[in-house]
N, C-alpha and C positions, 0 to 999 in steps of 0.2 A: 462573483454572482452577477457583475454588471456583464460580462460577457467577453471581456479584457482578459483573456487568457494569456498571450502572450505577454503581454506588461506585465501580469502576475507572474508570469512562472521569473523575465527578468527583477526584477523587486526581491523575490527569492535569494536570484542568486545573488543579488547583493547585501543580501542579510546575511546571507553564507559568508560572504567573500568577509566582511565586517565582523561578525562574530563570530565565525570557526564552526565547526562542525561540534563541538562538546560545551559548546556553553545553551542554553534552555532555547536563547534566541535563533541560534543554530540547528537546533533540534526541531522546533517547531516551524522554522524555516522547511527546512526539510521535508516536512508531513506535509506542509502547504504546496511545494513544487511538485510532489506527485498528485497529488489533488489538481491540480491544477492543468500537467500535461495529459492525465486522465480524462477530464471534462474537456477536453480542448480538441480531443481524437489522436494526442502523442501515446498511444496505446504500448506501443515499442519504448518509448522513452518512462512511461510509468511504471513499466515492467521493471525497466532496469533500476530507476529510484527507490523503488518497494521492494525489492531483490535484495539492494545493496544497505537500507535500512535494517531491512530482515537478520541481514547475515550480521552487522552491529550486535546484536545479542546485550543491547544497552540497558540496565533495568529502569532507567528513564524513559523508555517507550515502549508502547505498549507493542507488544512484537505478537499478540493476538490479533490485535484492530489493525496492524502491518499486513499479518496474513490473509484477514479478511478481504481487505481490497486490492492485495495481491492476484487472490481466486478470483475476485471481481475482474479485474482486470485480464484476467488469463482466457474469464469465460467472454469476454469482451471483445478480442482477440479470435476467437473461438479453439482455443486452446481447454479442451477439454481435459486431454491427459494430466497438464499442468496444473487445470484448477481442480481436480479430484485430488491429486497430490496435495495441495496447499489445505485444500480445507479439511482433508484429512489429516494434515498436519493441526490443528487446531482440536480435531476431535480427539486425538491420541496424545497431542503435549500440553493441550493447554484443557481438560477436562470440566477445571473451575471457571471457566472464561464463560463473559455470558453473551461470546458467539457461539460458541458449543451449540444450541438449538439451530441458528443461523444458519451456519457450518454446513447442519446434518441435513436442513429442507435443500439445500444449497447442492449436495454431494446428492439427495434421492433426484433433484433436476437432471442431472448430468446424465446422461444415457452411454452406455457401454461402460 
């Protein structure tokens, strides 16, 4: 929030590096490094964080709130095909999710 993006994203990765990818610290590390290459304009590099969390399929993360800023980032990007995909993934696997409404204003934005 200070505007320290790059320190943030390394900070990350040495919470990664320290506690591994499967411990809580790890995991949350993780949410924070895309958050952070995201707000920073590493649009490319969030992609592939929130790609690779995604495919985790960890029931410790919410892999709803993954997808959402997945799309975000897609539509950021201006990758339209991508974030229709994604947030349509949201509205078809994750129907109790309460970005399901999000999702859907999110998918009626998208044109074509």
């Amino acid at each position: 929030s200070l505007g320290q993006h790059k320190e943030a994203i390394a900070q990350f990765d040495e919470v990664l590096r320290r506690a591994g990818t499967n411990s809580l610290y790890g995991r949350m590390a993780e949410l924070g490094k895309a958050d952070a290459q995201q707000v920073s304009g590493q649009t490319d590099a969030a992609i592939a964080t929130w790609k690779e969390l995604a495919a985790k399929k960890d029931a410790n993360l919410p892999e709803d709130a993954i997808l959402m800023q997945l799309g975000r980032a897609y539509q950021a990007k201006g990758n339209a095909a991508e974030a229709k995909k994604t947030f349509t993934d949201i509205v078809d696997k994750h129907p109790e999710s309460p970005y399901v409404a999000e999702a859907r204003k999110e998918l009626d934005s998208i044109k074509g």
